[in-house]
C-alpha positions in Angstrom: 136.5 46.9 116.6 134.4 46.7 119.8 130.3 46.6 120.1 127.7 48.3 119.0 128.1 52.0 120.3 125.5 54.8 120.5 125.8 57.3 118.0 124.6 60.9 117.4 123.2 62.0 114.2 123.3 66.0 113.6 121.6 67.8 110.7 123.9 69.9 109.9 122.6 71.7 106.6 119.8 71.4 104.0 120.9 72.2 100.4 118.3 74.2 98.7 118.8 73.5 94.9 119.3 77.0 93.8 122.4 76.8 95.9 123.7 73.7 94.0 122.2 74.8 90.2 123.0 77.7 88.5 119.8 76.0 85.9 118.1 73.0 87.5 118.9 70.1 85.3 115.6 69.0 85.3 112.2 70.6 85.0 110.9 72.3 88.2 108.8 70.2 90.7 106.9 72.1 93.8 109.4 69.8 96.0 112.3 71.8 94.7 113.0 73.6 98.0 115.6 71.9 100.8 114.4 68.8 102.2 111.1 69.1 104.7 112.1 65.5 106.3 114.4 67.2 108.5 115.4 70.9 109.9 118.8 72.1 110.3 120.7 71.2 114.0 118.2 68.4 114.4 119.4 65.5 116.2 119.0 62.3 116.3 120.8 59.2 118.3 121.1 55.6 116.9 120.7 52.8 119.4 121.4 48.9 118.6 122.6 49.9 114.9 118.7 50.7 114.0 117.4 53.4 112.6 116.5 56.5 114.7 112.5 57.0 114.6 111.2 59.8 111.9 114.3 59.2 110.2 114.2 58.8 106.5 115.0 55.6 104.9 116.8 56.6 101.9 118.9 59.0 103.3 119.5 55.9 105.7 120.4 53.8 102.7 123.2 56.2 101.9 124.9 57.0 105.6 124.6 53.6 106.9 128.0 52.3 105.8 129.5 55.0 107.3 126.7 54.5 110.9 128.1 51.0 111.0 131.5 51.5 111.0 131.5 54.1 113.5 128.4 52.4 115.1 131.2 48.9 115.7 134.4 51.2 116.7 136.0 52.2 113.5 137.0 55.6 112.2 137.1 57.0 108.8 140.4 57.3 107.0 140.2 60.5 105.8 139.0 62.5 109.1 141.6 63.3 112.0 139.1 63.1 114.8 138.1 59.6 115.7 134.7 58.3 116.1 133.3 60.9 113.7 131.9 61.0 110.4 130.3 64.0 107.9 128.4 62.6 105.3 125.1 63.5 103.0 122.1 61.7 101.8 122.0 60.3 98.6 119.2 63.2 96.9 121.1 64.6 94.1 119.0 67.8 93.7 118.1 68.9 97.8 120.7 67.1 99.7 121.0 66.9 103.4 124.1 67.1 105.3 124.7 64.7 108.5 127.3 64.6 111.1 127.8 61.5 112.6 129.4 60.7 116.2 130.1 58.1 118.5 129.0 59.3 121.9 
């Protein structure tokens, strides 16, 4: 694996939970719409391995493993194009959809 590389973080959908739940398995909050951290086709680009501004932190949490080993010059087994990654945030009942690239 080389250096750090720049990366490009892509919103690619926002999971509304009445397109994941037939009947939400847990009582209904007003938050029960698709996530309002991000909008769909947002972008984002991740410098130095750190965390992209107005980015949240959990979903950070989740995709980092996958931001550093792209990030250092790895690929992901399981995708045929190298230097790219699709991955979701860890939110079990609105979850968010990234694409991750090495640019």
């Amino acid at each position: 694996m080389s250096g750090r590389n720049k990366l490009k973080i892509t919103v690619l959908k926002r999971q509304d939970p009445a397109e994941i739940f037939e009947t939400l398995p847990v009582a209904k909050k007003d938050w029960m719409v698709p996530c309002g951290v991000y909008e769909d086709g947002q972008e984002f680009v991740v410098e130095n391995m750190r965390m992209p501004e107005g980015f949240c932190g959990s979903a950070w949490q989740t995709i980092y493993p996958n931001v550093r080993t792209l990030g250092y010059g790895g690929n992901l087994p399981y995708f045929d194009e190298e230097g790219v990654s699709v991955t979701c945030c860890a939110d079990g009942m609105r979850p968010v959809i990234f694409k991750i690239e090495r640019i």
